[in-house]
MARLOLUM-647710 format. One record per atom (N, C-alpha, C, CB): residue in three letters; x, y, z. Coordinates in steps of 0.1 Angstrom, whole numbers, padded with zeros to 4 digits, always signed. Each point is the difference from the previous one (the first is absolute). Glycine has a CB too. Layout:
N
ALAXYZ
...
END
This chain:
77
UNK+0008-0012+0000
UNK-0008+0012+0000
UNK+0009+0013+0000
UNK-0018-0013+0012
UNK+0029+0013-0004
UNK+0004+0009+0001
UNK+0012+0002-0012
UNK-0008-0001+0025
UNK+0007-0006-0034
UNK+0012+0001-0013
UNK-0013+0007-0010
UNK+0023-0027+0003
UNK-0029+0020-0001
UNK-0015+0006-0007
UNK-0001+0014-0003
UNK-0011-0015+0012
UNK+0012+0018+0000
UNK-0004+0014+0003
UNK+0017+0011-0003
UNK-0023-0011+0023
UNK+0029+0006-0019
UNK+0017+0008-0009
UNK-0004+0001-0015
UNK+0022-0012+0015
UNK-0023+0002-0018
UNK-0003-0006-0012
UNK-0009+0013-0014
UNK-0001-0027+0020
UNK-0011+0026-0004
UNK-0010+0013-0010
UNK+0004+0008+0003
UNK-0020-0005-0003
UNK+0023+0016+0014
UNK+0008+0011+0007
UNK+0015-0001-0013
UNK-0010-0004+0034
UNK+0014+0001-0043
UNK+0010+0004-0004
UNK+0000+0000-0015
UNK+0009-0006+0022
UNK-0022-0004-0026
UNK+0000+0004-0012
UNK-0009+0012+0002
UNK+0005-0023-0011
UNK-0014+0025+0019
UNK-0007+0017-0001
UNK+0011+0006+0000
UNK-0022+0001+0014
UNK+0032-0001-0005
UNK+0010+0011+0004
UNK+0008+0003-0017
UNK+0004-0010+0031
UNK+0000-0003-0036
UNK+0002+0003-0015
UNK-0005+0007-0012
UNK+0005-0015+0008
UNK-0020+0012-0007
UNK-0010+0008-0007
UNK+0000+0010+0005
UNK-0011-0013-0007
UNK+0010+0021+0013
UNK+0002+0012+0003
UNK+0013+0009+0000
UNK-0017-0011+0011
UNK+0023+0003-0010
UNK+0020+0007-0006
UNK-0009-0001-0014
UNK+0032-0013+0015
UNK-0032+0002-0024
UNK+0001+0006-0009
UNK-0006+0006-0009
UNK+0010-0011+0006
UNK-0024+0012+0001
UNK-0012+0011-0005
UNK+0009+0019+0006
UNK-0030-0024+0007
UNK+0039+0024-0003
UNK+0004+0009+0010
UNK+0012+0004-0012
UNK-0008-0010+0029
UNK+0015+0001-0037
UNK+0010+0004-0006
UNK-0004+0002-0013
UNK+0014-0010+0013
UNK-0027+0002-0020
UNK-0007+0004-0008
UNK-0006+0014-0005
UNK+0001-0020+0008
UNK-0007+0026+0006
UNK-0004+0011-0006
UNK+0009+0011+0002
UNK-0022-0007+0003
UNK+0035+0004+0007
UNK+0014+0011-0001
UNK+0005-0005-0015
UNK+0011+0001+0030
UNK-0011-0003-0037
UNK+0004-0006-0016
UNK-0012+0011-0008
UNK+0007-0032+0004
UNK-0023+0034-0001
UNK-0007+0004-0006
UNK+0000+0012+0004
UNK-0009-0018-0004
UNK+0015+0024+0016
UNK+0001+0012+0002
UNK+0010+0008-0006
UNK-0009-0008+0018
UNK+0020+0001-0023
UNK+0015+0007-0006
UNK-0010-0007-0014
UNK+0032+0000+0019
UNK-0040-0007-0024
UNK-0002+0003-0014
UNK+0010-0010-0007
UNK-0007+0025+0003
UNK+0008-0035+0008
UNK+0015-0010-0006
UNK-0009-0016+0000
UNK+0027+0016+0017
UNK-0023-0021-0029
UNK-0007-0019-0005
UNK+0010-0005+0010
UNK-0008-0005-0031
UNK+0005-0010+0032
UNK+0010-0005+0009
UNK+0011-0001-0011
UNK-0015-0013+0019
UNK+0014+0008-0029
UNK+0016+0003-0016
UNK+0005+0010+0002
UNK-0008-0009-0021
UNK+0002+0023+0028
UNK+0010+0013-0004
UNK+0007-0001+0017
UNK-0018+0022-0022
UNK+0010-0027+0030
UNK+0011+0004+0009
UNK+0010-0015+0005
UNK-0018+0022+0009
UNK+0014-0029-0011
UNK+0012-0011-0004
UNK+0012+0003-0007
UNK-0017-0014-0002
UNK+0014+0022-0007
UNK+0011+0009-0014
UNK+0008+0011+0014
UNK-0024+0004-0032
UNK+0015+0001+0037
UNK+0008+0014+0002
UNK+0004-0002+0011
UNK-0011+0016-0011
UNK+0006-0027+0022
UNK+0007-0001+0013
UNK+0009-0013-0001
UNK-0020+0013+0015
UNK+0025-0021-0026
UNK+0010-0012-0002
UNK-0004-0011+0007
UNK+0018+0015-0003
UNK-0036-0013+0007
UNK-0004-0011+0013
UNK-0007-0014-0016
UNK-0013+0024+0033
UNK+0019-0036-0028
UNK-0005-0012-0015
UNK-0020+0003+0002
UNK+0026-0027+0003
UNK-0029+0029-0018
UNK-0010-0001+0002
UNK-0009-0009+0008
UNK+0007+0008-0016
UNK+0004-0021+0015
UNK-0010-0010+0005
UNK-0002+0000+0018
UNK+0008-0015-0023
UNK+0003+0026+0029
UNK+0000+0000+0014
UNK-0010+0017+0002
UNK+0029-0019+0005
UNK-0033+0026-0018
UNK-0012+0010+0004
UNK-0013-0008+0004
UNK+0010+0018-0016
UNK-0013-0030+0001
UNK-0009-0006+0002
UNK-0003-0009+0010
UNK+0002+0006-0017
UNK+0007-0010+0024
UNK-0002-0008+0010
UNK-0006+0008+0014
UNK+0018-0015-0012
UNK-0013+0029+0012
UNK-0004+0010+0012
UNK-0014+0000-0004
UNK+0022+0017+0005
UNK-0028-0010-0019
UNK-0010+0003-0001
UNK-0012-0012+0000
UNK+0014+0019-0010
UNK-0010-0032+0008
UNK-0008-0008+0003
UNK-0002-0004+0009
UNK+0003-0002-0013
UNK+0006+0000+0023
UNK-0004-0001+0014
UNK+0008-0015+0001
UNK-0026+0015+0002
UNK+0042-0019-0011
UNK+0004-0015+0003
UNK+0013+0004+0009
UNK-0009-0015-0024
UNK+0007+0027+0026
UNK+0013+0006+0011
UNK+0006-0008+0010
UNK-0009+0020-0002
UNK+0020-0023+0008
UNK+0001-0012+0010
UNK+0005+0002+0009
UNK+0001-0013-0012
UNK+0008+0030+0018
UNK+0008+0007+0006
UNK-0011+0001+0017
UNK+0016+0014-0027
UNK-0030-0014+0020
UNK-0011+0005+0010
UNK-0001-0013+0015
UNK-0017+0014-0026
UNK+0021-0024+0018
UNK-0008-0013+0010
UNK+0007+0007+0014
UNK-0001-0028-0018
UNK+0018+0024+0018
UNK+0001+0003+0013
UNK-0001+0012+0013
UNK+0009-0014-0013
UNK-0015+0027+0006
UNK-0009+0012+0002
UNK-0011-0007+0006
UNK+0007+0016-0020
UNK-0016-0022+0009
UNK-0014-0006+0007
UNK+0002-0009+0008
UNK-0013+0004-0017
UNK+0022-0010+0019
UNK-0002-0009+0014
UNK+0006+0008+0011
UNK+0003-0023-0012
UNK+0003+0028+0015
UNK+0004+0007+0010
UNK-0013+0008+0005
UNK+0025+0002-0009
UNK-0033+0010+0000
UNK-0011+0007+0003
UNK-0011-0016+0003
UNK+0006+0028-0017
UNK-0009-0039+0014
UNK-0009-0012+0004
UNK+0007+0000+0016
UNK-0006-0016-0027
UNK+0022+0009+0027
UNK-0002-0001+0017
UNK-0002+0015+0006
UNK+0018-0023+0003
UNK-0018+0033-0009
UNK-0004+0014+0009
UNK-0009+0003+0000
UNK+0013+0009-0003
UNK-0028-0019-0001
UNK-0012+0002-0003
UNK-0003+0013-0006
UNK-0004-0016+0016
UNK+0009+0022-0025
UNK+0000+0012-0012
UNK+0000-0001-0012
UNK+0008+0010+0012
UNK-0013-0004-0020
UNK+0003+0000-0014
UNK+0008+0011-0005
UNK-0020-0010-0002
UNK+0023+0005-0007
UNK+0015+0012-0007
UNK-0013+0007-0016
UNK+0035-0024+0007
UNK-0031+0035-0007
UNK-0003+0011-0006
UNK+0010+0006-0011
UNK-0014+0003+0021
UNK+0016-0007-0033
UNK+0012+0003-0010
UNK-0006+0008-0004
UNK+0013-0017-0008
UNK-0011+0032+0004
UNK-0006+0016-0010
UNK+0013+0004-0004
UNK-0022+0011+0014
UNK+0022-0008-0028
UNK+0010+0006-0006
UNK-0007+0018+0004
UNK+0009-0025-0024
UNK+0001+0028+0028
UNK-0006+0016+0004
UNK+0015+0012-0005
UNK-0020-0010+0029
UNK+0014+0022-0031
UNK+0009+0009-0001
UNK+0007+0005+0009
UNK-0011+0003-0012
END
């Protein structure tokens, strides 16, 4: 039960980064191909943020699970 629950707690936490990096892309007016081009990041590691297959997050969300919290990713100015 309780892997369960990391489990959903981190793929939300993912979808949300990458609905969060998505519209900082739509705000500069940048496709995910132009800023792959202009920041030297492999496309295939933009698309992985923006889809949500990111993997850096898990040990973030388990720490906030034993702290009974959720972690909150915002790309902000």
């Amino acid at each position: 039960m309780e892997h369960e629950i990391r489990k959903q707690n981190l793929q939300q936490l993912r979808l949300e980064y990458g609905e969060s990096f998505r519209r900082a892309l739509a705000e500069q007016g940048l496709t995910p191909e132009e800023f792959s081009e202009q920041s030297k990041i492999p496309l295939t590691v933009v698309e992985d943020h923006l889809s949500g297959k990111l993997r850096f997050l898990g040990e973030v969300n388990n720490i906030c699970f034993r702290l009974n919290k959720r972690l909150k990713v915002e790309l902000v100015d």
